[in-house]
C-alpha positions in Angstrom: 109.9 72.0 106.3 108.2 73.2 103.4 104.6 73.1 104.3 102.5 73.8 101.6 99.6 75.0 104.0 102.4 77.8 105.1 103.3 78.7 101.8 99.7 79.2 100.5 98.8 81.4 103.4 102.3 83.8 102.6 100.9 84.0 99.1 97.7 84.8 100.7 99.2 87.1 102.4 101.2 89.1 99.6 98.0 89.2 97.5 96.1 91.3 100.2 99.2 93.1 100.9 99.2 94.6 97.1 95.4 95.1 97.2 96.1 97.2 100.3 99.2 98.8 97.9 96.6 99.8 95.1 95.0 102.2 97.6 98.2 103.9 98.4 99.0 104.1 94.4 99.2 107.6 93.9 99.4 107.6 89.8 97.6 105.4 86.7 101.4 104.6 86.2 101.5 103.6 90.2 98.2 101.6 89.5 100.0 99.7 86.3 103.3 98.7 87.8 101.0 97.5 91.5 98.5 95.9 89.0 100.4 94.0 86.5 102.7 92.1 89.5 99.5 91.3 91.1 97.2 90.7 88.2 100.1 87.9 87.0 100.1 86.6 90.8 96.6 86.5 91.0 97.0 84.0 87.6 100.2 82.2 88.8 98.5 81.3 92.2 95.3 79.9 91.2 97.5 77.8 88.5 99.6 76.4 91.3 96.8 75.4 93.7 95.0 73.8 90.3 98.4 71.8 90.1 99.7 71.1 93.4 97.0 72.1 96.1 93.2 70.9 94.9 94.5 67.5 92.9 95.8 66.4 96.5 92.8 67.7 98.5 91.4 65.8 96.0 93.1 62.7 97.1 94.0 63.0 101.0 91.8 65.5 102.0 87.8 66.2 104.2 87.8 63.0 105.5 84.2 62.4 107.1 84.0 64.7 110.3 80.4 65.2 111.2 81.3 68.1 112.8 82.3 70.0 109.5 79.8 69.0 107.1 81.2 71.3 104.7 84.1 69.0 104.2 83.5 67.8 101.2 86.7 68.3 98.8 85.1 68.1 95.8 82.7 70.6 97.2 85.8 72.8 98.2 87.3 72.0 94.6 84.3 72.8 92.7 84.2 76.3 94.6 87.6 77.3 94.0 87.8 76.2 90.6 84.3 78.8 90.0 85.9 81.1 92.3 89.4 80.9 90.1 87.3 81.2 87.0 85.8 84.7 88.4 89.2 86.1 89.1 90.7 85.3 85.9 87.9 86.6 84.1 87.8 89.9 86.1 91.6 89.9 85.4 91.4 89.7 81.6 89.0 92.5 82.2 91.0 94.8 83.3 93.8 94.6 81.3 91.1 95.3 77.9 91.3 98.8 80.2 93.9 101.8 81.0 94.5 101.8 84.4 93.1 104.3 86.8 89.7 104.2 84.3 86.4 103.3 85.5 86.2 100.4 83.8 89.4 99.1 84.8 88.5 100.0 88.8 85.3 98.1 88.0 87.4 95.0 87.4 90.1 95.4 89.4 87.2 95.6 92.3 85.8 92.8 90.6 89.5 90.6 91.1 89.6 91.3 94.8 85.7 91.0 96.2 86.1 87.4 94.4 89.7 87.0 95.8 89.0 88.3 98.8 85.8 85.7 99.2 88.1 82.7 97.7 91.0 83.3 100.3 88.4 83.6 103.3 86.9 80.3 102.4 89.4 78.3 101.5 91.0 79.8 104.8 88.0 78.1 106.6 87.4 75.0 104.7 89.6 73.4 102.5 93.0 73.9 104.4 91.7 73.1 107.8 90.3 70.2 106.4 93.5 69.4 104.4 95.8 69.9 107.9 93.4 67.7 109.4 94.0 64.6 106.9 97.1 65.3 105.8 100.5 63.7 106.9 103.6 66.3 107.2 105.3 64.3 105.2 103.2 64.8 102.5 102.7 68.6 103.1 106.4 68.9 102.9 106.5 67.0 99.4 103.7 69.6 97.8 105.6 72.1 99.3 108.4 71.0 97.5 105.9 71.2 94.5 104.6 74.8 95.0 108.4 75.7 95.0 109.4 74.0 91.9 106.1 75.3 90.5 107.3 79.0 91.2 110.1 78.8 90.3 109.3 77.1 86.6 106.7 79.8 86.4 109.1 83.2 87.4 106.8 84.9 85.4 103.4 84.7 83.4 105.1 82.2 80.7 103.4 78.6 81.2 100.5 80.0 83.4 97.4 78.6 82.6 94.7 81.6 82.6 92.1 79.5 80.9 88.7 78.9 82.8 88.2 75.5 84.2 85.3 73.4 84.0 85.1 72.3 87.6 83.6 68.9 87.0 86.2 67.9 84.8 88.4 69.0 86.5 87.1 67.0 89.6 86.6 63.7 87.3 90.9 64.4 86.4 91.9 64.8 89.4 89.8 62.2 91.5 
């Protein structure tokens, strides 16, 4: 089955796993060549869970538990949508910078403290709450989705870096 909650937490997983690469980089070129896969990934995944993941949280997900009060999917959408917004602004940052330069550290450091906070939360709130509500069936189908998605998008053509507004975003996708 393609499950999208699995195949968010693998890209999870392989955008620590090149922060982790960018202290091993031993070179500004070893920095670029880390840096631009994972600066286009870091675009490329918060596009797909904008198109696949958050419109169906949206729709299915945080039903009323009063034992997660935080289950709120707008609430979750709204903060991923700001938390998107940071990363591809700290993103566009650094590549106004050569890499291995202060400023482009500064950004780079910028990209994972607010990747780092989005994948921890979401990690906590909005997939729990989305396995909770959701029926395999339909897990398998945006699975499907965040395949298809990938694989239209095998590189940064047709990813959408622009900011979101969150609440109209929200008002779409509701």
């Amino acid at each position: 089955m393609a499950d999208i909650i699995d195949l968010i937490y693998a890209d999870h997983d392989w955008l620590r796993r090149q922060f982790f690469r960018l202290d091993d980089a031993q070179s500004a070129e070893d920095l670029a060549a880390i840096w631009d896969a994972l600066g286009t990934r870091l675009d490329a995944h918060a596009d797909a869970e904008e198109t696949v993941f958050y419109p169906a949280l949206l729709k299915h997900g945080g039903r009323e538990d009063p034992g997660n009060p935080e289950g709120d999917p707008e609430d979750e959408t709204e903060d991923a949508i700001t938390d998107h917004n940071a990363i591809r602004d700290a993103v566009r940052e650094s590549r106004r910078h050569q890499p291995g330069s202060e400023k482009w550290f500064e950004a780079v450091n910028k990209a994972r403290s607010e990747n780092g906070s989005h994948l921890d939360e979401e990690e906590r709130e909005a997939m729990p709450d989305f396995i909770k509500s959701a029926s395999l069936e339909l897990r398998h189908e945006l699975g499907m989705k965040w395949l298809r998605f990938y694989a239209e998008h095998d590189t940064s053509r047709g990813i959408d870096t622009a900011d979101k507004d969150s609440d109209e975003y929200i008002d779409k996708h509701s």
